[in-house]
C-alpha positions in Angstrom: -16.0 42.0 -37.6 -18.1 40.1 -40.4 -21.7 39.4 -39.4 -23.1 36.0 -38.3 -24.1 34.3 -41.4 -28.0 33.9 -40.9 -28.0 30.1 -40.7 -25.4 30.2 -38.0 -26.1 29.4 -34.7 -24.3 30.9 -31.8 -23.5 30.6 -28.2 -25.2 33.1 -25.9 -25.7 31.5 -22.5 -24.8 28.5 -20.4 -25.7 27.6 -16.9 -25.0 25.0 -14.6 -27.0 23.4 -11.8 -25.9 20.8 -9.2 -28.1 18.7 -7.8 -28.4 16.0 -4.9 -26.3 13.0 -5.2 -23.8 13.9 -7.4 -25.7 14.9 -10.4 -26.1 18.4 -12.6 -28.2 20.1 -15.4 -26.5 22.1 -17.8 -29.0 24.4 -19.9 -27.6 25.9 -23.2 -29.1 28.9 -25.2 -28.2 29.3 -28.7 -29.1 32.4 -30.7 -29.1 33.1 -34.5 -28.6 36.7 -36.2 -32.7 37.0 -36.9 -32.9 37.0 -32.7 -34.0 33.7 -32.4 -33.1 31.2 -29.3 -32.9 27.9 -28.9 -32.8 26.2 -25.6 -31.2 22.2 -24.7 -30.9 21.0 -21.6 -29.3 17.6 -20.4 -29.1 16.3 -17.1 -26.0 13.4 -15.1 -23.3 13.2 -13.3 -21.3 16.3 -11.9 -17.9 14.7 -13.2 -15.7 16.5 -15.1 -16.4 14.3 -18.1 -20.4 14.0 -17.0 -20.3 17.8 -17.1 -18.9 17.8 -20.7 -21.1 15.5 -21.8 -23.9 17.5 -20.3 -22.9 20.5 -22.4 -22.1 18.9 -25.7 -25.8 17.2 -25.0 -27.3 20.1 -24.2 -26.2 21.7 -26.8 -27.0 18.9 -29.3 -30.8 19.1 -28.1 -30.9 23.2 -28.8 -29.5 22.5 -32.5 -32.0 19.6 -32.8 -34.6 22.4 -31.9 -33.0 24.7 -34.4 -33.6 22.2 -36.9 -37.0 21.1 -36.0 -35.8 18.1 -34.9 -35.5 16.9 -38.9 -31.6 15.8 -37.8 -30.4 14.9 -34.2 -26.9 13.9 -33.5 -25.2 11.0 -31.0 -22.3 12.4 -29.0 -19.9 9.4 -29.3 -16.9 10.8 -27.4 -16.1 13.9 -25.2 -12.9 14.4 -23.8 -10.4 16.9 -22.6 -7.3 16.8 -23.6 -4.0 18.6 -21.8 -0.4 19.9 -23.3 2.0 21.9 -21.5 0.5 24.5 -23.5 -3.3 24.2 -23.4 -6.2 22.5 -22.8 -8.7 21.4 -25.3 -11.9 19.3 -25.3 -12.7 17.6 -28.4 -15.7 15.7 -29.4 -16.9 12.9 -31.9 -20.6 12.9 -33.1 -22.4 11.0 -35.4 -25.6 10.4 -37.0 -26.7 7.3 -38.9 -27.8 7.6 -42.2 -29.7 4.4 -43.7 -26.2 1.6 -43.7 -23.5 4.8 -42.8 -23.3 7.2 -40.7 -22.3 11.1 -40.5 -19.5 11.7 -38.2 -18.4 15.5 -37.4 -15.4 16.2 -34.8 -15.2 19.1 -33.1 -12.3 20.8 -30.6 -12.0 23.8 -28.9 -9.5 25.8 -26.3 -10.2 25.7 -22.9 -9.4 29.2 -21.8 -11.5 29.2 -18.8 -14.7 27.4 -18.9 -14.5 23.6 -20.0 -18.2 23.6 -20.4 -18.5 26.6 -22.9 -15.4 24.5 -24.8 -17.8 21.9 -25.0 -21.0 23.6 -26.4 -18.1 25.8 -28.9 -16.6 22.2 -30.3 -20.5 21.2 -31.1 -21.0 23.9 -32.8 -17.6 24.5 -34.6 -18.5 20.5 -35.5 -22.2 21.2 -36.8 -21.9 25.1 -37.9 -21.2 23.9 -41.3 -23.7 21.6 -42.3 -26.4 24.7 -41.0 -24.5 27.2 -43.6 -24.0 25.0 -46.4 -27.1 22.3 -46.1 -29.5 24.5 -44.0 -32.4 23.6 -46.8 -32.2 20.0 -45.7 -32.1 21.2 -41.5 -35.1 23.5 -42.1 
């Protein structure tokens, strides 16, 4: 297996929280190659689409802390989508810049966790811009 390119960040850990009247925190760590973690949390509504937005948020604040907060992202749109086949949650982000705006998607396969497909289709959105434009993140 090919190493994690040194700009890359990863997912290492995810854990969910309920608390009273119907509401959650998700924490997310991410780690790079060089050992390094980064921690987002996000707090709302133990919903099945509150808790994906609570991961894809979460996980939006730890790369925001990866990048020393230089670029933050808006999650526009979470959602999960089911085939016969499969289930996948895919996500819209954006990020204004000046009179446009960025916009990443991002989707991943649910195979047993929706909440780690959430943090994964962040990351498979954003992994890119940290490998190719990392000079601009850093």
């Amino acid at each position: 297996m090919e190493p994690t390119p040194p700009h890359r960040l990863s997912f290492d850990t995810l854990r969910l929280e309920y608390l009273e009247k119907d509401r959650c925190v998700v924490l997310v760590v991410l780690g790079k190659s060089s050992n390094e973690v980064r921690f987002g949390a996000c707090e709302g509504d133990d919903t099945s689409i509150g808790l994906l937005e609570c991961a894809a948020n979460a996980t939006l604040r730890a790369l925001a802390s990866a990048a020393e907060h230089r670029v933050e992202f808006d999650l526009d749109l979470v959602r999960s989508l089911a085939s016969p086949r499969c289930v996948v949650v895919t996500l819209s982000l954006s990020k204004p810049l000046g009179a446009r705006k960025m916009e990443l998607c991002g989707c991943c396969l649910v195979n047993s966790d929706p909440l780690h497909a959430a943090t994964k289709a962040v990351l498979q959105a954003t992994n890119r811009l940290f490998e190719t434009d990392f000079i601009f993140f850093h």
